[in-house]
N, CA, C and O atoms as a printed pandas DataFrame, in Angstrom:
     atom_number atom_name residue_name chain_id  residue_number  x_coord  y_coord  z_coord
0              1         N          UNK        A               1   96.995  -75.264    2.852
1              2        CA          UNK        A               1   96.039  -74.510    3.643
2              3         C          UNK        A               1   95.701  -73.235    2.882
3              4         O          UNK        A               1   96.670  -72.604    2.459
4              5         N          UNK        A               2   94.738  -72.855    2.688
5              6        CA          UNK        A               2   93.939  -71.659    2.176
6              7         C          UNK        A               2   94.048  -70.753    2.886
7              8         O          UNK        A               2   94.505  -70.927    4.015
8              9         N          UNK        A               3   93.557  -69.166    2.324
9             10        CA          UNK        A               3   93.737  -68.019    3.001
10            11         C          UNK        A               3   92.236  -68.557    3.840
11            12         O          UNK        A               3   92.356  -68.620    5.064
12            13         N          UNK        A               4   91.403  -68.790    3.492
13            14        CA          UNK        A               4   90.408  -68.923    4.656
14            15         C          UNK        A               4   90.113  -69.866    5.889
15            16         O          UNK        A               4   89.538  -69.711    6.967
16            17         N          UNK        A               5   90.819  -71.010    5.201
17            18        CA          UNK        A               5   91.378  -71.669    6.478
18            19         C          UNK        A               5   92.366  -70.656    7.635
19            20         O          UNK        A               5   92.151  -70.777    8.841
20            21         N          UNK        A               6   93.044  -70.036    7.311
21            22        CA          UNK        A               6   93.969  -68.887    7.542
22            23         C          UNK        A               6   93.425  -68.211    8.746
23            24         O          UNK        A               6   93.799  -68.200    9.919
24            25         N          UNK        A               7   92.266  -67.554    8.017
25            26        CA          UNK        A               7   91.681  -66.520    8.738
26            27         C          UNK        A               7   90.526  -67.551    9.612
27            28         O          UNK        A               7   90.352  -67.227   10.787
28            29         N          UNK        A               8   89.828  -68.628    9.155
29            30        CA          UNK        A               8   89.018  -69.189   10.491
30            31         C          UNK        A               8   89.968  -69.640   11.766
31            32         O          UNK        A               8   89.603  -69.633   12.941
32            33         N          UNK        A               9   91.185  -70.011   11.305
33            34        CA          UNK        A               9   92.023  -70.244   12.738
34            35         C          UNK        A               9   92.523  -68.887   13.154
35            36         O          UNK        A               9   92.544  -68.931   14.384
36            37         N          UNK        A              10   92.867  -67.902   12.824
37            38        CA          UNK        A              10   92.924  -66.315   13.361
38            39         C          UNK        A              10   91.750  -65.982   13.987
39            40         O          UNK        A              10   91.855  -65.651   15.168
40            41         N          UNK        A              11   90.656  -65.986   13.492
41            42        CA          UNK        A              11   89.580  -65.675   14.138
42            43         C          UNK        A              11   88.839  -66.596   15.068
43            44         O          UNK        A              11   87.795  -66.033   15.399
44            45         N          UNK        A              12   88.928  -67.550   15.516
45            46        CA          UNK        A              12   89.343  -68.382   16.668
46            47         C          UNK        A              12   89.987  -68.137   17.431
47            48         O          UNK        A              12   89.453  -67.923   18.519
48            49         N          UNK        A              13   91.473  -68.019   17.344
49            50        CA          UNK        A              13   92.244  -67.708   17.890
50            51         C          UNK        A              13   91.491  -65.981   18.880
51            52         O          UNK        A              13   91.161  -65.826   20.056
52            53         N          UNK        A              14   91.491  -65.313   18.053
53            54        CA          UNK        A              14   90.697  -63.902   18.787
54            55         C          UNK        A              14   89.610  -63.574   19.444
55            56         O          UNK        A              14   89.343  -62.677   20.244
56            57         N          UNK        A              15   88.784  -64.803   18.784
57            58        CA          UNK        A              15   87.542  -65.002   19.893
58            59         C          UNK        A              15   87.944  -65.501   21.282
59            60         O          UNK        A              15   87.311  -65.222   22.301
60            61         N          UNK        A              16   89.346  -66.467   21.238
61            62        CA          UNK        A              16   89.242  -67.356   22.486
62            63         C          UNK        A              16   90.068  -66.310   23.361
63            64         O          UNK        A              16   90.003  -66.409   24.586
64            65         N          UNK        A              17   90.739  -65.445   22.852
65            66        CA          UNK        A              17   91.194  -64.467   23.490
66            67         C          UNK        A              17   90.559  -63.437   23.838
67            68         O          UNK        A              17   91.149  -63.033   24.840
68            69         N          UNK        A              18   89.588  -62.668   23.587
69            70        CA          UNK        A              18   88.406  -62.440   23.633
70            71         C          UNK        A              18   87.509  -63.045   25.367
71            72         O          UNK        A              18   87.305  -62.250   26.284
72            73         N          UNK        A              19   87.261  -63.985   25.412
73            74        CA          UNK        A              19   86.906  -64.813   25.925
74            75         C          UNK        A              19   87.533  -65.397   27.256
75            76         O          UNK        A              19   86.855  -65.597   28.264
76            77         N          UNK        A              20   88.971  -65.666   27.163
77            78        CA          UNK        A              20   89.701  -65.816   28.041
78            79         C          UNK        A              20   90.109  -64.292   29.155
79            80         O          UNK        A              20   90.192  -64.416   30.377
80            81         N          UNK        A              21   90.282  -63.188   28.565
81            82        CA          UNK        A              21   90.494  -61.981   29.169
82            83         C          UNK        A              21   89.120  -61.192   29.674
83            84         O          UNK        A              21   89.043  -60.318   30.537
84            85         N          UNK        A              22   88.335  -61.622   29.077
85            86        CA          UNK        A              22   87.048  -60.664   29.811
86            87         C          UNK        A              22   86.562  -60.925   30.697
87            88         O          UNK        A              22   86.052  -59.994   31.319
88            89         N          UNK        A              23   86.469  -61.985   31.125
89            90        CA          UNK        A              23   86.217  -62.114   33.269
90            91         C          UNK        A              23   87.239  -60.860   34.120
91            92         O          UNK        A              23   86.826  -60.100   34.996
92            93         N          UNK        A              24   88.549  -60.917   33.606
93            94        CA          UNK        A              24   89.157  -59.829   34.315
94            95         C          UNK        A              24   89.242  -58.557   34.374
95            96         O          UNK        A              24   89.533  -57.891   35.367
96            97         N          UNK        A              25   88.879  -58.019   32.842
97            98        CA          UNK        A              25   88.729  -56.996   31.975
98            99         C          UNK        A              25   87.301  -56.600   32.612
99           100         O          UNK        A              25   87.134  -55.460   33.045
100          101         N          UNK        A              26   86.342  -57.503   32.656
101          102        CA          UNK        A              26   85.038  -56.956   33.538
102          103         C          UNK        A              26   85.242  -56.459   35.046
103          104         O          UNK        A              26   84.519  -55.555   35.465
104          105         N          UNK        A              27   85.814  -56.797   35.527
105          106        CA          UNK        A              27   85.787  -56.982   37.061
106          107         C          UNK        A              27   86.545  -55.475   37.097
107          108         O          UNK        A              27   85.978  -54.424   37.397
108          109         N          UNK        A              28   87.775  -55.603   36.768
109          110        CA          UNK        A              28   88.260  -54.058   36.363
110          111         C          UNK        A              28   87.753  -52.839   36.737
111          112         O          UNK        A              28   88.027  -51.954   37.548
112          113         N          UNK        A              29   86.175  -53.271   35.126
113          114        CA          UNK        A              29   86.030  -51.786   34.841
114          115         C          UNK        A              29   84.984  -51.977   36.124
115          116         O          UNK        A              29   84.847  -50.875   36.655
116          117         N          UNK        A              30   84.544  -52.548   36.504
117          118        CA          UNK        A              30   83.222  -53.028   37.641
118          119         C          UNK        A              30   84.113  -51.645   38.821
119          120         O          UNK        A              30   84.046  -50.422   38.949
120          121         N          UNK        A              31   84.920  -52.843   39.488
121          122        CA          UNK        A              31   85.914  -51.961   40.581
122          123         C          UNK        A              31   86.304  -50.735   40.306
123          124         O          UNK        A              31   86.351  -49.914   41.223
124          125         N          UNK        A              32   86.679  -50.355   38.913
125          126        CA          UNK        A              32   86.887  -49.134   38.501
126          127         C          UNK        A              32   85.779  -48.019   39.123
127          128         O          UNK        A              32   85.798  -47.244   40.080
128          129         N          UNK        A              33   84.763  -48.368   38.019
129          130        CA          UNK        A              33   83.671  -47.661   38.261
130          131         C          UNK        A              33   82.875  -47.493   39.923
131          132         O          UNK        A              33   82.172  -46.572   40.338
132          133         N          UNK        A              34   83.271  -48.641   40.547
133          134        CA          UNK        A              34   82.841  -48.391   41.815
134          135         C          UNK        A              34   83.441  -47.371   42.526
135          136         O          UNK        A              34   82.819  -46.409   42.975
136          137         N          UNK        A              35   84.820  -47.578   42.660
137          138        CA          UNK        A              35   85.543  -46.409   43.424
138          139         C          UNK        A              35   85.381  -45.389   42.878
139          140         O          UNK        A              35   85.190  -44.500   43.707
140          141         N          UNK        A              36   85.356  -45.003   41.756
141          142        CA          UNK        A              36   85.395  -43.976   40.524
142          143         C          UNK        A              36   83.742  -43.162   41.482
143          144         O          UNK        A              36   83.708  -41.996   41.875
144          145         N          UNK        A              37   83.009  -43.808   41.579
145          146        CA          UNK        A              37   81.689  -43.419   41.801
146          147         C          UNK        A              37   82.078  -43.110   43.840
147          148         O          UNK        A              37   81.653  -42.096   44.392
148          149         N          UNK        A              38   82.713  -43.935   44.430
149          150        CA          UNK        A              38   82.580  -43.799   45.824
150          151         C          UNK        A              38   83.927  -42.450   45.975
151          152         O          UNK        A              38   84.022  -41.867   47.055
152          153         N          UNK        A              39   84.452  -42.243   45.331
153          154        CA          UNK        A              39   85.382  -40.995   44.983
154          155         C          UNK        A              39   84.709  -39.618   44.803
155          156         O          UNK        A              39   84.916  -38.549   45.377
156          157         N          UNK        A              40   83.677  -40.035   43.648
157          158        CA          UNK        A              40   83.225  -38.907   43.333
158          159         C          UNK        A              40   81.851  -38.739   44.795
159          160         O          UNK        A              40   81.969  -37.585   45.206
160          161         N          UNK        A              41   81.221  -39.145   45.244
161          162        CA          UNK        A              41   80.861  -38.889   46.590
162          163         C          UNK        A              41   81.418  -38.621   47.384
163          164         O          UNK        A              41   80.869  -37.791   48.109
164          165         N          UNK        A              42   82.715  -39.053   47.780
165          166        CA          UNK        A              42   83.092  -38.613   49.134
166          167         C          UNK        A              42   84.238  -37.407   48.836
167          168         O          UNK        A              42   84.981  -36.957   49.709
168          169         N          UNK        A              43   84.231  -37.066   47.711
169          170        CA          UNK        A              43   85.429  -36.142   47.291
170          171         C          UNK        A              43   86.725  -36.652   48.020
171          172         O          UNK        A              43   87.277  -35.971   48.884
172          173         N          UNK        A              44   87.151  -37.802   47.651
173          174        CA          UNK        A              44   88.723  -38.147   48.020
174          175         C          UNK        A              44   88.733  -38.304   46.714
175          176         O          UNK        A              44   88.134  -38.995   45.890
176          177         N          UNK        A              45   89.852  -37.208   46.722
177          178        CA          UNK        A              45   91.175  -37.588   45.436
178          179         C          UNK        A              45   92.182  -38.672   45.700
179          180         O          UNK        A              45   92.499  -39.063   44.576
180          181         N          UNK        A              46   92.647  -39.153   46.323
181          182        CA          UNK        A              46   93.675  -40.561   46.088
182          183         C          UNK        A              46   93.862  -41.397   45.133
183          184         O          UNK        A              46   92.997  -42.255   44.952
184          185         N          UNK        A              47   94.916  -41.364   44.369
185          186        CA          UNK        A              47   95.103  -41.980   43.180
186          187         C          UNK        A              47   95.297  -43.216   43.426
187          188         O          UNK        A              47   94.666  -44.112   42.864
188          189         N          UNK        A              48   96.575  -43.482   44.664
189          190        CA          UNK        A              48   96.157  -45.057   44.714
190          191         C          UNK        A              48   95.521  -45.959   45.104
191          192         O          UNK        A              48   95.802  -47.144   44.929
192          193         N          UNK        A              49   94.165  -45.342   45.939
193          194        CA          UNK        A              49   93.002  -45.514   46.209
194          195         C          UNK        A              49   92.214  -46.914   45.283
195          196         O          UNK        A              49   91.548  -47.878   45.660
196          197         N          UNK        A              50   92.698  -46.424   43.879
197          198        CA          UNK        A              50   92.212  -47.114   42.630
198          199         C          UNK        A              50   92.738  -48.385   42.389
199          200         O          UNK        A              50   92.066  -49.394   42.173
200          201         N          UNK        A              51   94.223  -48.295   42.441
201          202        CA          UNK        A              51   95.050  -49.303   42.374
202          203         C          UNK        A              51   94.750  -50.564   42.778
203          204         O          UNK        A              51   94.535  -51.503   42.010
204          205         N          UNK        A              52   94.724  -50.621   44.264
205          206        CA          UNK        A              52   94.946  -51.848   45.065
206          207         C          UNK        A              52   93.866  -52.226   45.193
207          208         O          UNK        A              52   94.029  -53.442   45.291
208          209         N          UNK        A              53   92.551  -51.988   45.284
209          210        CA          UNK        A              53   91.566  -52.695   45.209
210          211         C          UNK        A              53   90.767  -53.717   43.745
211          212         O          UNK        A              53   89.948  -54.633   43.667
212          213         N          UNK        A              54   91.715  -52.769   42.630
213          214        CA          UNK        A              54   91.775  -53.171   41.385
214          215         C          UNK        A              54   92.603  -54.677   41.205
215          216         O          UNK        A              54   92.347  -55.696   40.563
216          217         N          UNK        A              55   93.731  -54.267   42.115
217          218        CA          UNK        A              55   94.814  -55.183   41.523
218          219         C          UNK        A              55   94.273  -56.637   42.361
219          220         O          UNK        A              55   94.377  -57.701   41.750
220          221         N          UNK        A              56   93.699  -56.637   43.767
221          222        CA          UNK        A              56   93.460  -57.685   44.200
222          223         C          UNK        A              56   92.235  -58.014   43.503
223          224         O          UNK        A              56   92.100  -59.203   43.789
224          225         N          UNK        A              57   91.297  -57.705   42.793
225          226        CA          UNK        A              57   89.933  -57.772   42.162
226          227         C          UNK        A              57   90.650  -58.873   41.787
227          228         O          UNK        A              57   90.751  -59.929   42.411
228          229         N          UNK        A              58   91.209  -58.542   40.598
229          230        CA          UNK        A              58   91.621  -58.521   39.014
230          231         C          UNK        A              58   92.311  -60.247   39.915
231          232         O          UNK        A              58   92.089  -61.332   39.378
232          233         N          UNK        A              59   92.887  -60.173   40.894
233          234        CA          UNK        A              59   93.926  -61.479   41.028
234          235         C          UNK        A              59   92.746  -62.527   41.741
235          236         O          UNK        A              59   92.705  -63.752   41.629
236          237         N          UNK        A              60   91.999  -61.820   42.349
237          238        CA          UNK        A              60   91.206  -63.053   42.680
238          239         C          UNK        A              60   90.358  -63.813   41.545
239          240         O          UNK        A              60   90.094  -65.014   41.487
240          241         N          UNK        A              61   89.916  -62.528   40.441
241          242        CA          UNK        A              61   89.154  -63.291   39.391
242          243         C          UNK        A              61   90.215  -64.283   38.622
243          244         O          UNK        A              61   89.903  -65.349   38.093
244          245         N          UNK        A              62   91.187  -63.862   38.657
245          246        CA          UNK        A              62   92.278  -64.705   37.609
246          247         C          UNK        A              62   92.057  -65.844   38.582
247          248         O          UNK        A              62   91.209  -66.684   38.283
248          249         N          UNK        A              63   92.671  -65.949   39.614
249          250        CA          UNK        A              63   92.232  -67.629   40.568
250          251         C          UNK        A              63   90.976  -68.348   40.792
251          252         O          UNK        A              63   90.835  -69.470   41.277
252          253         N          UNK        A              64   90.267  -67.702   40.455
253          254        CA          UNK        A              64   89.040  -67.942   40.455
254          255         C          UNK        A              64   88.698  -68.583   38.858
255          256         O          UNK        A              64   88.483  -69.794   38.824
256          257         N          UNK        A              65   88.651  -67.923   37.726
257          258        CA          UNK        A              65   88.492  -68.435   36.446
258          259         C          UNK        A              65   89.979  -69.041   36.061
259          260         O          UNK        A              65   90.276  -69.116   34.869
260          261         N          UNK        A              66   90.641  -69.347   36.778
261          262        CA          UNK        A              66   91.693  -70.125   35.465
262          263         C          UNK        A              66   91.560  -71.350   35.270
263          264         O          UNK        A              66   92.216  -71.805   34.333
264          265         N          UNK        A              67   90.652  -72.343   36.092
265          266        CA          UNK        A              67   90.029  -73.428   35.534
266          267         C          UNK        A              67   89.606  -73.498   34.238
267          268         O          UNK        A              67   89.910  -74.455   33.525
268          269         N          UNK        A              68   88.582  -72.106   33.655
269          270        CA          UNK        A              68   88.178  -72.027   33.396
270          271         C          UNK        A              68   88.661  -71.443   31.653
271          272         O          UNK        A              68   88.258  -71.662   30.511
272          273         N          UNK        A              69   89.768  -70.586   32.318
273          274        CA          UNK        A              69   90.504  -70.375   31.217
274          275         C          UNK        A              69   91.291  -71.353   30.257
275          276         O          UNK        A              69   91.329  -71.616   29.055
276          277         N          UNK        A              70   92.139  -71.909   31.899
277          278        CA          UNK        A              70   93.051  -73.495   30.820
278          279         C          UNK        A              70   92.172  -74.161   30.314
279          280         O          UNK        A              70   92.629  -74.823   29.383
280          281         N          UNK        A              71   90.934  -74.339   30.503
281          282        CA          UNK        A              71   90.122  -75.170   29.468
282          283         C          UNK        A              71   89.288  -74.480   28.003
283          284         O          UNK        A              71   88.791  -74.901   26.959
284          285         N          UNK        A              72   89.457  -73.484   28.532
285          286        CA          UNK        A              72   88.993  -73.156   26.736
286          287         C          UNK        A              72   90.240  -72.755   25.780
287          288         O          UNK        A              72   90.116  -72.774   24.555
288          289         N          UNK        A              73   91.774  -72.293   26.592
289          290        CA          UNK        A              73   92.662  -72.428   25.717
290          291         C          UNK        A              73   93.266  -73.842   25.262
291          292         O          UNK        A              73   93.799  -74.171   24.202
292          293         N          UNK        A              74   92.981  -74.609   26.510
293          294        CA          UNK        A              74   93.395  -76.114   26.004
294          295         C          UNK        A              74   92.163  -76.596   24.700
295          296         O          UNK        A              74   92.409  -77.237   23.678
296          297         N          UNK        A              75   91.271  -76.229   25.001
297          298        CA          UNK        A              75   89.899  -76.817   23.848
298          299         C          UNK        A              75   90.600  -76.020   22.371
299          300         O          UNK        A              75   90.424  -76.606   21.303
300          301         N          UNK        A              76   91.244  -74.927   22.372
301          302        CA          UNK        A              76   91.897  -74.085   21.239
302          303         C          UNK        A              76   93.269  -74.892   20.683
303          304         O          UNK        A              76   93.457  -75.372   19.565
304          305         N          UNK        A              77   94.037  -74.874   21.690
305          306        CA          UNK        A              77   95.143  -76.056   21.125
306          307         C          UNK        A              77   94.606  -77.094   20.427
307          308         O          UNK        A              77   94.872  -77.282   19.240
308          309         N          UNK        A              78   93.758  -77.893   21.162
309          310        CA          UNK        A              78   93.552  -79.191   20.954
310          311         C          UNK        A              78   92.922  -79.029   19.508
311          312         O          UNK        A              78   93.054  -80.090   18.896
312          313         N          UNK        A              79   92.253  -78.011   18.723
313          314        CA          UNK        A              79   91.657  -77.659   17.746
314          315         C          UNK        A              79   92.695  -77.745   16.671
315          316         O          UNK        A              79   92.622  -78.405   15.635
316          317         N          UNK        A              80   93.739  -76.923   17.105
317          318        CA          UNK        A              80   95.054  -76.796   16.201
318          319         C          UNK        A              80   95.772  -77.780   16.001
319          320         O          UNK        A              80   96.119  -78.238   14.913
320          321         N          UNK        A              81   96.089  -78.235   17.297
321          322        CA          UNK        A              81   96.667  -79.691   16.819
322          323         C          UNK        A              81   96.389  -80.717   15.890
323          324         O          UNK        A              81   97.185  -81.445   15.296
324          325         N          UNK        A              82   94.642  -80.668   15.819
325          326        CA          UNK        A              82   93.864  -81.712   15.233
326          327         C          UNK        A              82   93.991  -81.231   13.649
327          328         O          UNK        A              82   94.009  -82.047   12.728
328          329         N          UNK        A              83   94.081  -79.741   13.448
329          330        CA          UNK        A              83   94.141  -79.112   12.213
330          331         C          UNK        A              83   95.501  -79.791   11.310
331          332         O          UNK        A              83   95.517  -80.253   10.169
332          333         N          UNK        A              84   96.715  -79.625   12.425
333          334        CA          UNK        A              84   98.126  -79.982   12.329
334          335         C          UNK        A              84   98.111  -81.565   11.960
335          336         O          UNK        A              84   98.379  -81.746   10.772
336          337         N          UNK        A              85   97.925  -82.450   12.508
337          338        CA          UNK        A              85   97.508  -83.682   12.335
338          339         C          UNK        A              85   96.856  -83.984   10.867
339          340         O          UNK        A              85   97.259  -84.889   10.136
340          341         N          UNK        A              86   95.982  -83.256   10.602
341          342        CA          UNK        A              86   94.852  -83.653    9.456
342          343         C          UNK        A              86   95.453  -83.125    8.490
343          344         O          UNK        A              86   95.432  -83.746    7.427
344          345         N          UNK        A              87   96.152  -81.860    8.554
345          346        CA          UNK        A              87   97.212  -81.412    7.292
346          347         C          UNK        A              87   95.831  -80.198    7.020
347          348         O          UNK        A              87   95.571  -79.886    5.858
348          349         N          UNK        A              88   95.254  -79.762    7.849
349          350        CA          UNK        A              88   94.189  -78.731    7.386
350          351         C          UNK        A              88   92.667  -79.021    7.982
351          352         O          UNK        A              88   91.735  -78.273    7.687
């Protein structure tokens, strides 16, 4: 295997990760910014204000996309394997 074989399965690898984390990583900064903004209107300081509406976001998108996820990390395995198999 070559250094560039190397680096196209690294950089695969980072796209699909990439890819797999940003449905949640969006929703986040989404919820973030919402309260962040309904904070700065109503002048409540509450820190954990932020928290819990974040944390259930963040868990419903994960149940929501992990169909979605196991299939593009399974489509990534299945890539590697085939690499593993072929000897490259």
């Amino acid at each position: 295997m070559s250094g560039a074989e190397t680096l196209d399965i690294a950089t695969a690898g980072i796209w699909t990760l990439i890819i797999v984390s940003a449905p949640m990583m969006i929703v986040g900064l989404v919820v973030g910014v919402i309260i962040a903004l309904f904070q700065a209107l109503t002048q409540i300081q509450e820190m954990t204000l932020v928290f819990v509406p974040k944390i259930i976001a963040i868990f419903v998108t994960l149940l929501l996309m992990l169909p979605f996820m196991g299939a593009t990390m399974s489509g990534y395995m299945t890539q590697i394997v085939d690499m593993i198999i072929t000897g490259g």
